[in-house]
C-alpha positions as CSV (number, residue, x, y, z in Angstrom):
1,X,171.9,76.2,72.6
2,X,168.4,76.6,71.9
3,X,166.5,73.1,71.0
4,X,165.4,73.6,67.5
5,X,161.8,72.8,68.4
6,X,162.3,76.4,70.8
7,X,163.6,78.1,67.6
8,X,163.0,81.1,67.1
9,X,160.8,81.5,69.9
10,X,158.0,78.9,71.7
11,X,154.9,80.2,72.4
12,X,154.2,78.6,75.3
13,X,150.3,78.5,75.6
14,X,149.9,77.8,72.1
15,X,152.7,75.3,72.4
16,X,151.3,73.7,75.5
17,X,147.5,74.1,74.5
18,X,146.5,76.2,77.7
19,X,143.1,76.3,76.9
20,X,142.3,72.2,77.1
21,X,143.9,72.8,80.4
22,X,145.7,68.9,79.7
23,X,149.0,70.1,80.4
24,X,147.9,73.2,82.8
25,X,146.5,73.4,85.9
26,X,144.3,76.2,87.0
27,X,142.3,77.3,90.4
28,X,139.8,79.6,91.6
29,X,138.5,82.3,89.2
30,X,140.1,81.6,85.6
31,X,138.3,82.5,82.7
32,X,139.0,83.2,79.1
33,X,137.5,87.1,77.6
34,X,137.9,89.0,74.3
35,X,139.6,91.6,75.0
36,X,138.5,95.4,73.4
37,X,141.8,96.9,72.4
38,X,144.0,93.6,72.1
39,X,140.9,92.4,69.3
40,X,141.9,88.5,70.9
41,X,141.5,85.8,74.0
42,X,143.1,86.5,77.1
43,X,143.1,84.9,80.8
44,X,141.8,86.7,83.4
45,X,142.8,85.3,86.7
46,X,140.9,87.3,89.6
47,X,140.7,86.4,93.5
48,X,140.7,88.3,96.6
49,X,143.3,86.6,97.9
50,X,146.6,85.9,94.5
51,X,147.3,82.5,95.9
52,X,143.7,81.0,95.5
53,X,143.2,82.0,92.1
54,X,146.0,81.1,89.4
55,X,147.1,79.4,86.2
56,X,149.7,77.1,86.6
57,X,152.0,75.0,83.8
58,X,152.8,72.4,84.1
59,X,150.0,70.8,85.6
60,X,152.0,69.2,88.3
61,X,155.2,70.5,90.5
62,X,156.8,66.9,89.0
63,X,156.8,67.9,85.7
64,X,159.0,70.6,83.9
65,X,158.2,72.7,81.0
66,X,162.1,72.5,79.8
67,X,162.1,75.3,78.1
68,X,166.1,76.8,77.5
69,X,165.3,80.2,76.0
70,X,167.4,83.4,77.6
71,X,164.4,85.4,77.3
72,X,161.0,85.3,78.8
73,X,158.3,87.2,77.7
74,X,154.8,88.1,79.6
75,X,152.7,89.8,77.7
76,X,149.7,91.0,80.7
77,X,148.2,93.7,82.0
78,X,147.1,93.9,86.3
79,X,143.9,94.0,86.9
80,X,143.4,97.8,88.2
81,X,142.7,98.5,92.6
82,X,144.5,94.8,92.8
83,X,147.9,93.2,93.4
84,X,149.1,90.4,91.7
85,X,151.9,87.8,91.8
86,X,153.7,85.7,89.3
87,X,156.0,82.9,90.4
88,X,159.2,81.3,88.0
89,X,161.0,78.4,89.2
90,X,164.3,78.1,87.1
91,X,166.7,75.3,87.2
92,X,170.2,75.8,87.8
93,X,173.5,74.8,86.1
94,X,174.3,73.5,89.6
95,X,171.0,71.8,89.6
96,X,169.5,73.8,91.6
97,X,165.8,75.0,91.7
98,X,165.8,79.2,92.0
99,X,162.4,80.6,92.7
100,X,161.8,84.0,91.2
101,X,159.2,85.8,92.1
102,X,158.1,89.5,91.6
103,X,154.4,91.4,92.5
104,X,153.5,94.8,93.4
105,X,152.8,93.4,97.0
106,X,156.2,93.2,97.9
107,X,157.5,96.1,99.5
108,X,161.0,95.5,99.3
109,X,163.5,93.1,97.4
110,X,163.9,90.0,99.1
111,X,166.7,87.2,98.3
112,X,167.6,83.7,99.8
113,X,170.0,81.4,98.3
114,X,166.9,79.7,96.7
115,X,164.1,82.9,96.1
116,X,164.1,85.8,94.8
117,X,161.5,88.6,95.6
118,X,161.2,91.5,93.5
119,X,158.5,94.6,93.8
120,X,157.0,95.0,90.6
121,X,155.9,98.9,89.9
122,X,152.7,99.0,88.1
123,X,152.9,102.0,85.3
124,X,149.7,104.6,84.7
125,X,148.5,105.8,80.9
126,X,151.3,108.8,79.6
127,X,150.7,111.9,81.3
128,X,147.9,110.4,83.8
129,X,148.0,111.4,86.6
130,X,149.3,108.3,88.2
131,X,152.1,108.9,85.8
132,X,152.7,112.1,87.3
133,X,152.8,110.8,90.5
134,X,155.0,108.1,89.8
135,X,157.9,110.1,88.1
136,X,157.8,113.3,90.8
137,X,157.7,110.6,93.8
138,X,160.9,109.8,95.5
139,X,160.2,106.4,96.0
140,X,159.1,103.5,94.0
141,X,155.1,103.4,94.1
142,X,154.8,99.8,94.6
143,X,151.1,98.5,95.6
144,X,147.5,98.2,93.7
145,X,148.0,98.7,90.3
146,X,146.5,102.3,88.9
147,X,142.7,102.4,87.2
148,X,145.0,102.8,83.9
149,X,147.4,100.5,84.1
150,X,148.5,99.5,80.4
151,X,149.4,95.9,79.0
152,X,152.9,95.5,79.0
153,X,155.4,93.0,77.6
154,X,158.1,92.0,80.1
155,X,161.1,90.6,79.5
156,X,162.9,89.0,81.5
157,X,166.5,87.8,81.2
158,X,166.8,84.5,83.4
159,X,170.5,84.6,82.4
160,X,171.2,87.8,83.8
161,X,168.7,87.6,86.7
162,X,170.4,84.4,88.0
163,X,174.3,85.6,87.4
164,X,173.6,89.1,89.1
165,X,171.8,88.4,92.3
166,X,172.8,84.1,93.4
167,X,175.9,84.0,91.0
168,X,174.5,81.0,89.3
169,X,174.2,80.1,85.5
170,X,170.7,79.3,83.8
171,X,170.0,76.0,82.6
172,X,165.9,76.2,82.1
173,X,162.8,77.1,82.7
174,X,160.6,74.6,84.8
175,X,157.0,76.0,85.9
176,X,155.3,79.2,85.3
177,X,152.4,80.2,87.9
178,X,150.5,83.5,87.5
179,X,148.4,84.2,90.5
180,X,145.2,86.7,90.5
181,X,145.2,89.6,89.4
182,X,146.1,89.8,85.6
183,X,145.0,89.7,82.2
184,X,147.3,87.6,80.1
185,X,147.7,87.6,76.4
186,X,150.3,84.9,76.2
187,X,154.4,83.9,77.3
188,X,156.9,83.1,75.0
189,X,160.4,82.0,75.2
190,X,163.3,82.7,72.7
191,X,166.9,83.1,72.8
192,X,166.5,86.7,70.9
193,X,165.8,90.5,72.1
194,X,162.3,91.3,70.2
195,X,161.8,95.2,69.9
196,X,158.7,96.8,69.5
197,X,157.8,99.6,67.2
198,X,160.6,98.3,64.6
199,X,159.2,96.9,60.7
200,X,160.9,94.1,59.6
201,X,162.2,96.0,56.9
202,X,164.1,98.1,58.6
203,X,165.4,95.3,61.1
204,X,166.6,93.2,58.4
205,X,168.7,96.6,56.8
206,X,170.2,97.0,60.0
207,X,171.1,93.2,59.8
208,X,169.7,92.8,63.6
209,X,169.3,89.2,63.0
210,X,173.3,89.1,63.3
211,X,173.0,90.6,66.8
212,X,170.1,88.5,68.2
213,X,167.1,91.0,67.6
214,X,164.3,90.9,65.9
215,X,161.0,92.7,65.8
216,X,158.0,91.2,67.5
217,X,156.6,88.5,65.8
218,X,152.5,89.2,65.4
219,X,151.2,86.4,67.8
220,X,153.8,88.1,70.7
221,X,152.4,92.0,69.5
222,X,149.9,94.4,70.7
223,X,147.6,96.0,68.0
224,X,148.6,99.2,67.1
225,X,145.8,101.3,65.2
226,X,146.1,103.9,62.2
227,X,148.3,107.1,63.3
228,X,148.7,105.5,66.6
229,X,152.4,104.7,68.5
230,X,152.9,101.6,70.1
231,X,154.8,103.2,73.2
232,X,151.9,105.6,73.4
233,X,149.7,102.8,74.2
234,X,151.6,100.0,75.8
235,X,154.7,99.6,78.3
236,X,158.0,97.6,77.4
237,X,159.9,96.3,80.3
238,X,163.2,94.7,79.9
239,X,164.7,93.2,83.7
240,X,167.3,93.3,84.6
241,X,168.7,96.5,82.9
242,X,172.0,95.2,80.7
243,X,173.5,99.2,80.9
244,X,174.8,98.7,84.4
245,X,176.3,95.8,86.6
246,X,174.7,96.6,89.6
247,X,171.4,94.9,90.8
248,X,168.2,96.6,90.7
249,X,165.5,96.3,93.8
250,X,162.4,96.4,91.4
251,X,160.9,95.8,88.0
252,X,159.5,98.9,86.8
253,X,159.4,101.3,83.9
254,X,162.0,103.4,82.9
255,X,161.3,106.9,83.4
256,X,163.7,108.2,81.1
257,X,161.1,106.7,78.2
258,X,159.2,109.5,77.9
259,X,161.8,112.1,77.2
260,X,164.0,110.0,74.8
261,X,160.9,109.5,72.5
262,X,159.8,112.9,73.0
263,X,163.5,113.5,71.5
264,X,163.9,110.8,69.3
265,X,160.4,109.9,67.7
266,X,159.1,106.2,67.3
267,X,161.2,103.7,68.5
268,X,162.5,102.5,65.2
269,X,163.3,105.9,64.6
270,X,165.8,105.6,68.2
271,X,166.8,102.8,68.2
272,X,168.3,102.0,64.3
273,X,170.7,104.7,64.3
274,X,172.5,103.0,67.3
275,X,172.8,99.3,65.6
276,X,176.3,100.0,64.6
277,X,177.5,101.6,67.8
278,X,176.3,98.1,69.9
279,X,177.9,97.5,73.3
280,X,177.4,98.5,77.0
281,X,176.8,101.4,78.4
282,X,175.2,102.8,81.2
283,X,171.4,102.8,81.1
284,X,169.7,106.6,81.3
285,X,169.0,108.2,84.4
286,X,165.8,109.5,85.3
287,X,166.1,113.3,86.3
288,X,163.0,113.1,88.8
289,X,163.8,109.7,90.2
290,X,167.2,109.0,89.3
291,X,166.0,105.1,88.1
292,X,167.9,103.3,86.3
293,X,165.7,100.1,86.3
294,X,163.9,97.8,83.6
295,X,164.4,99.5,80.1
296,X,162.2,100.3,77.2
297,X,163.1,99.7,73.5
298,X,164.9,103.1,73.5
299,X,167.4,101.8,75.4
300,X,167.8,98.0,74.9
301,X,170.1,98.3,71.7
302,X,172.6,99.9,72.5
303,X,172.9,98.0,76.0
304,X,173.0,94.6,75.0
305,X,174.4,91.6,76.1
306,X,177.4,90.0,74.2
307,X,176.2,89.5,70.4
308,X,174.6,86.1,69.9
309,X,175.9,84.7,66.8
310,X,173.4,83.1,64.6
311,X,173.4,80.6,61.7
312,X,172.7,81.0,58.1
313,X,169.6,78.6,58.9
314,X,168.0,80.2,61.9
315,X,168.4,83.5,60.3
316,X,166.2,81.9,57.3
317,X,164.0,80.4,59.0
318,X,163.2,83.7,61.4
319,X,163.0,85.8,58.6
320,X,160.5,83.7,57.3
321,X,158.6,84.0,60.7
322,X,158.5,87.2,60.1
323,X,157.6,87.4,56.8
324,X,154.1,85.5,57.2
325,X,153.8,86.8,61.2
326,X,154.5,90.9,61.1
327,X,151.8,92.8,62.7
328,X,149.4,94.7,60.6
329,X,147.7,97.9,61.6
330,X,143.9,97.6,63.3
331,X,141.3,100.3,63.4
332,X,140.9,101.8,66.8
333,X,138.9,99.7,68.7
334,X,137.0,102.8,70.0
């Protein structure tokens, strides 16, 4: 159960006040920008080499953040022509310490009873042609990240992740360390799926609250401008995939994205119509690539995990959240 002072979500460096670097740790090149399009403060950790240059919380491999929430989410962008690598160490149920790692160095996935390694797959703009390349390739394109790479938000389910690949159940989160090279916008924690693209209008008349979903709350969302789509400008990655019981060798977008919007529309527009038929299924398959991996909002409602009850307060209290939080449209920052 999520500590109420996690509820509904903990934004972790607001929560652990990153920038007086008191309860962080940080080394090599690590420096705070404004970034153009997200109109905000970001970290940009840079370095020739990913392990001399990182920001690390806690600020000591003795302390633990404690943090209980199913869900992480990174909201970061790689630095384009580099690699990067982020490093998670959970703590077990059987209390034991599980490293999971992922970057678009690694070449292939990697597990030992007490690490996992997982290739990340940088994406390219829509229709770039790193895009291109990426969805008519028969392998995974793991490596420097493209001159276009977009922000993303990643979500990661430690639940999942644990249960599938070591057979173990999640207790927490203890330290988070993102090595060179990224922009970061922020990491948040929560026990709920939050879905781009989705008013919270129209989540709260599909009663998604109920089922553990929400939209994104403004200080975890990317600006979207006037007559703009959020999935036309940014990436949605959810790991590991819920349609499918098998494990998944990287972290990468779904290719089958594209198509579904081009079918469906925004992602509100996909994804509401499938509230009431919520369950498992299998996730699409891509027809280039045949991947099945990391999913986009398209997918996620209709593929997630068992329903996750909440009360009368929580549900309150999150749609106040959202009430005084939901994103607002920005002029084009160009």
């Amino acid at each position: 159960v999520l500590a109420a002072w996690q509820r509904p979500y903990l934004n972790i460096f607001k929560h652990f006040r990153v920038e007086e670097w008191k309860h962080s740790a940080r080394e090599g090149d690590v420096a705070t920008l404004t970034d153009a399009r997200l109109k905000g403060t970001v970290y940009r950790i840079w370095g020739s080499f990913p392990t001399r240059s990182y920001l690390q919380l806690p600020r000591t491999g003795t302390q633990s953040l404690g943090l209980v929430g199913r869900y992480l989410y990174l909201l970061f962008k790689p630095l384009p022509h580099k690699q990067f690598v982020v490093h998670l160490d959970v703590a077990t149920e059987e209390k034991q310490v599980v490293r999971i790692s992922f970057s678009n160095r690694f070449k292939e996935f990697k597990s030992t009873p007490t690490w996992l390694q997982f290739p990340f797959v940088c994406g390219a703009a829509e229709g770039s042609v790193g895009d291109h390349t990426t969805k008519t390739s028969k392998r995974d394109l793991v490596g420097a990240a493209p001159a276009d790479a977009r922000w993303t938000c990643l979500v990661l389910d430690l639940h999942s992740i644990l249960s599938l690949y070591l057979n173990h159940r999640y207790s927490h989160l203890k330290s988070i360390k993102l090595c060179a090279n990224l922009l970061v916008k922020n990491l948040c924690t929560s026990d709920l799926v939050f879905i781009p693209g989705v008013t919270f209008s129209k989540a709260r008349q599909a009663d998604l609250a109920s089922r553990g979903v929400a939209p994104m709350p403004r200080e975890m969302a990317f600006p979207v401008p006037k007559g703009e789509e959020w999935h036309d400008l940014y990436d949605y990655i959810r790991f590991p995939s819920e349609g499918s019981k098998l494990p998944y060798n990287s972290i990468q977008k779904s290719c089958s994205s594209s198509a579904a919007r081009g079918k469906a529309g925004t992602a509100a527009e996909a994804v509401l119509p499938r509230v009431d038929a919520l369950g498992f299924g299998k996730s699409p398959t891509c027809s280039s690539c045949g991947h099945t991996g990391g999913q986009d909002p398209e997918d996620t409602i209709h593929q997630m995990p068992p329903p996750m009850m909440l009360t009368k307060a929580v549900r309150d209290r999150l749609s106040l959240v959202h009430q005084m939080t939901s994103p607002k449209a920005v002029s084009a920052p160009w």
